[in-house]
N, C-alpha and C positions, 0 to 999 in steps of 0.2 A: 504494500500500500504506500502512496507517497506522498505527501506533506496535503493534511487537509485530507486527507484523502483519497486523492487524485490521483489517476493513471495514465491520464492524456489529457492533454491542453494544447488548445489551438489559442490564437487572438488576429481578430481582423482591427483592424484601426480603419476606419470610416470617415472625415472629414476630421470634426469636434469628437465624434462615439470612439469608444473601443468596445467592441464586441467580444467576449470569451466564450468558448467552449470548451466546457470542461466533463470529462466523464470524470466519476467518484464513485469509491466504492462505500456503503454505508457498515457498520461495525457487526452486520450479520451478514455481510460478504455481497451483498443488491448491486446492482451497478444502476447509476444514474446520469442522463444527462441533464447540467448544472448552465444554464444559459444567462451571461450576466450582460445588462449593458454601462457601461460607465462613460458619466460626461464632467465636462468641470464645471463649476457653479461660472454665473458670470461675476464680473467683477476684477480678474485676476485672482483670487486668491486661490488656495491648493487643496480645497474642498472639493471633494466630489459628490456627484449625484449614482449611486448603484439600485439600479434594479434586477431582478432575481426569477427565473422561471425555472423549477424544476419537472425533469421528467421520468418517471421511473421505466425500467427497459422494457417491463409486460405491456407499458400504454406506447411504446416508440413508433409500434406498427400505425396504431391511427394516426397517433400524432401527425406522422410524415404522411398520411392520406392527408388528412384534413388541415394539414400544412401547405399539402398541393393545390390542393380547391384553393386555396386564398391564394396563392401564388398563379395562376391559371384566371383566376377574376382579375386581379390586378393586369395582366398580358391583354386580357380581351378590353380589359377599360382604357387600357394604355391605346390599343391599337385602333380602337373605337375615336379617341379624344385627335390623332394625328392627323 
């Protein structure tokens, strides 16, 4: 197990966002994925903003269906609005 948890971690940085993904394992061996996004407050100062979804790996399968759907609306609204 590795710090936190964690077994793998990706980070996409985004413009302002950084996005993480993190698989974790939980203390009865579960694996989850840990999706964070972080921004910085405005102002300058070295506060950040973190929000948190987790998913645990029995729900991964819909999740990533009904991840698609939203992903797949958006394409058609996109192509719809050009």
């Amino acid at each position: 197990m590795g710090i936190r948890g964690e077994v793998f971690s990706s980070r996409l940085e985004a413009g302002d966002r950084t996005y993480f993904f993190n698989v974790k394992e939980n203390v009865y061996g579960d694996l989850f994925l840990n999706i964070v996004e972080s921004k910085g407050v405005e102002g300058g100062s070295d506060k950040f903003i973190r929000q948190s979804i987790v998913v645990y790996q029995e729900d991964l399968g819909e999740f990533i269906k009904e991840f698609q759907k939203s992903l797949d609306f958006i394409k058609q609204s996109r192509t719809k609005t050009q």
